[in-house]
N, C-alpha and C positions, 0 to 999 in steps of 0.2 A: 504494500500500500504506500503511494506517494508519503512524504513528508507534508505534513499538513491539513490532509486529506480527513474527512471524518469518516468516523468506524460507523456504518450503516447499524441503526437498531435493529434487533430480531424482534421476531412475529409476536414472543412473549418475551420478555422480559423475566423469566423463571426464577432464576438468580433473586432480582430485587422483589420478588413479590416472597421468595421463602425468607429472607433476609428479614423484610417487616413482619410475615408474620410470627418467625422466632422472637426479633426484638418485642412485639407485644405481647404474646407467651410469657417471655420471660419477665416484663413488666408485670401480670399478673401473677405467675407465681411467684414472684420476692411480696407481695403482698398475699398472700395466699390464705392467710387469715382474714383476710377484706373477701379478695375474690373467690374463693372456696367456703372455708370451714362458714362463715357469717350464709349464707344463702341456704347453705346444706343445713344450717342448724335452723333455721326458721323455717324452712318447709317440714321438717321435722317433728318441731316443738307443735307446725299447724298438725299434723296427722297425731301428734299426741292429746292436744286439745280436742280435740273429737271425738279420739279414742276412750278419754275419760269422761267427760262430758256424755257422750251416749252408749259408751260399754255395749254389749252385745245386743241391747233393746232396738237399735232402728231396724225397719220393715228394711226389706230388700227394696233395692233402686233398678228400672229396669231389668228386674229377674234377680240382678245383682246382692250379695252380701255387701251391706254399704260400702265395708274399707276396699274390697273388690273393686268397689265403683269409685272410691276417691283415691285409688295410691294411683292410676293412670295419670289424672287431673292434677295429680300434686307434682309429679316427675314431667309432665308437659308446661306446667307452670313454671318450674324451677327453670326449664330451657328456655324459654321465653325471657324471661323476667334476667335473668343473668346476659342472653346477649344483647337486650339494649341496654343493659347498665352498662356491659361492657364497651360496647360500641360510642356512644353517647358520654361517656367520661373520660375517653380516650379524646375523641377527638376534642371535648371543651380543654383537656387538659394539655393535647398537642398545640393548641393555640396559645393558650396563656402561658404554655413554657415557653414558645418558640420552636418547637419540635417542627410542627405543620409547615415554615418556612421551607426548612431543610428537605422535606419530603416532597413538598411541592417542586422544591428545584433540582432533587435526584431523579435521574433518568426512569421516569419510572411513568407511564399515560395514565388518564386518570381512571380509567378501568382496570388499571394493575394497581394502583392505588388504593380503589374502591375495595378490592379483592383483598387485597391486603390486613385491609381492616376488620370487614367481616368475616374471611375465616376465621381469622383470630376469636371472633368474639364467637364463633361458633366453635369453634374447637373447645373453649371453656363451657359457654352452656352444654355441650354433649359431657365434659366431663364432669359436670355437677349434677345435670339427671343423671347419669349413671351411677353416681357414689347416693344421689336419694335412691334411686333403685334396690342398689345394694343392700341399703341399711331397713328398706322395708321388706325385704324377704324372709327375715323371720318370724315378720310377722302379718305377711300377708304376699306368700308365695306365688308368684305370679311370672309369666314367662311367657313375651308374644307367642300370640294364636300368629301371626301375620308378621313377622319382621321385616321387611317392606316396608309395608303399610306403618307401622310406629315408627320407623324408621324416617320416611321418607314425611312425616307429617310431623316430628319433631326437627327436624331439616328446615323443612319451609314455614312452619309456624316463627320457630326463632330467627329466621335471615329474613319476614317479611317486618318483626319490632324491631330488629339490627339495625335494617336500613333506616325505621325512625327515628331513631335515638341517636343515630350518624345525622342524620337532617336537623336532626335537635341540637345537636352538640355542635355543629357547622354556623345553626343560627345562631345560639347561643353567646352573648358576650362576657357570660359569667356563670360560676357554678349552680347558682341557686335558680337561674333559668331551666338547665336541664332536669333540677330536680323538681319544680313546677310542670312541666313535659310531663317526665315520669311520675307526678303522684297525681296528677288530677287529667290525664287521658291514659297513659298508658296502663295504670296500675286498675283501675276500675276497668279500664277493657278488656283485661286478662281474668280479674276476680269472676267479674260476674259472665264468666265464658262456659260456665258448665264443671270447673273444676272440684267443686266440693259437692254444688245441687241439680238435677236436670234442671233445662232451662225452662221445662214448662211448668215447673213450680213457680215461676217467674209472675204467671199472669199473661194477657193475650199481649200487650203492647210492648213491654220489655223485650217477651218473647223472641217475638217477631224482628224486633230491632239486632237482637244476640243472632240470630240468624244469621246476618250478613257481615257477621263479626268474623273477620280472620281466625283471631284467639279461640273461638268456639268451633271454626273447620278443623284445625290442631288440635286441639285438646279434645275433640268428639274423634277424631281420627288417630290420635294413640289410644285410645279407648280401645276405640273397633280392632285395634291392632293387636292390645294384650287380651279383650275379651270374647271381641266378635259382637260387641254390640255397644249401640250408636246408636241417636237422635235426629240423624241426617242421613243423605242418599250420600256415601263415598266417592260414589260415579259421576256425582256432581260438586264437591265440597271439596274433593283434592287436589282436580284438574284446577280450579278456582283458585286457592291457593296457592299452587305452583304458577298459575299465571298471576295472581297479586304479587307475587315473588317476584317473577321476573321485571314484572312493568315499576317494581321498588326500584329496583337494584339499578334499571336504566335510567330512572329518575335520578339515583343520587349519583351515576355519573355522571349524567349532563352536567348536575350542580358541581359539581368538584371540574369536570372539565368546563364550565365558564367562569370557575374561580368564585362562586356565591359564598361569601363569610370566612372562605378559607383566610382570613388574616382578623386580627383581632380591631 
């Protein structure tokens, strides 16, 4: 290659995109007590609270032995709920350290960027549902009917909150904005998604509303995945979600490739 010449980009940028997501991996685990053990012990303590609070008295829930029917809801919750924290406190916290500059001016498109980010925060929520997972099988043994399906609906439930809490944390000019995001839409969107009650305890209008809730296609679709039973048609609620997924994910690279908020 001439002297002076530039070195043409490749088609991925492979290299810089494993690069940020080990540097944000390992952001999270030197904090691991923040981004693990703290998540894992509050979905927890909720499956204990219920536990003693209604002891073996509640009726079964669609067919279900209640804790049958809420340890799904509580380990889709936890995937959820962990990668927009993740996602949405990285980026506010990339900005107000000056991280964000750096990463904007590495070689790196705003779709390896984008990527960058959200695996990261999905690579933690998969491993904090799995560690709730774990710690409820002795006491409510359960093991996908469908791995796929729990699979692929803990997948897109949490990278379609990712992406908002990336948006959140992008618009963001300070901490307490992201936590306004997350306690007064995110956090009520995912609660009242079917995770502890069916939604048609809900009443007709609430109902109806949780219906067109992401959080409620996720959280009914690891359901369906460890049980085999559901509140919703799969055949319609997953494809759905895998396309809110996508059409996320291409929103927040637009925003990052025309530079929205990316600087403080």
């Amino acid at each position: 290659m001439p002297a002076g010449a530039e070195r043409p980009m490749p088609l991925l940028n492979l290299l810089g995109v494993v690069t940020l997501v080990r540097m944000e991996l390992r952001r999270y685990l030197d904090g691991w007590h923040y981004a693990i053990l703290a998540p894992v012990l509050t979905t927890l303590l909720f499956f204990a609270v219920f536990a003693l609070a209604l002891g073996a008295d509640r009726a079964p829930v669609l067919g279900l032995p209640f804790f049958h029917f809420l340890a799904p809801g509580l380990i889709a919750m936890t995937a959820m709920s962990t990668a927009f924290e993740a996602a949405g406190w990285t980026a506010i916290d990339s900005k107000i350290s000056g991280t964000m500059d750096v990463l904007v001016a590495a070689p790196l498109r705003p779709s390896e960027l984008v990527a960058g980010f959200l695996v990261s925060a999905l690579c933690l929520a998969m491993i904090n549902s799995l560690l709730v997972a774990i710690c409820m099988q002795p006491f409510v043994p359960l093991l996908p009917a469908a791995a796929l399906t729990t699979l692929a609906s803990l997948v897109l439930g949490s990278l379609v909150f990712a992406v908002i809490e990336l948006l959140a944390g992008m618009w963001a000019s300070k901490f307490d904005h992201v936590a306004t995001v997350q306690n007064f839409l995110v956090a009520p969107a995912v609660f009242l998604s079917g995770a502890f009650f069916p939604i048609g305890d809900y009443g007709r209008e609430l109902a109806a509303a949780m219906q067109g809730n992401p959080a409620f296609w996720a959280i009914d679709g690891v359901r369906r995945g460890f049980t085999a039973t559901d509140e919703s048609d799969g055949a319609i609620t997953l494809p759905l979600l895998a396309l809110v997924a996508v059409v996320a994910v291409l929103f927040a690279r637009h925003a990052v490739a025309a530079g929205w908020k990316l600087k403080r």
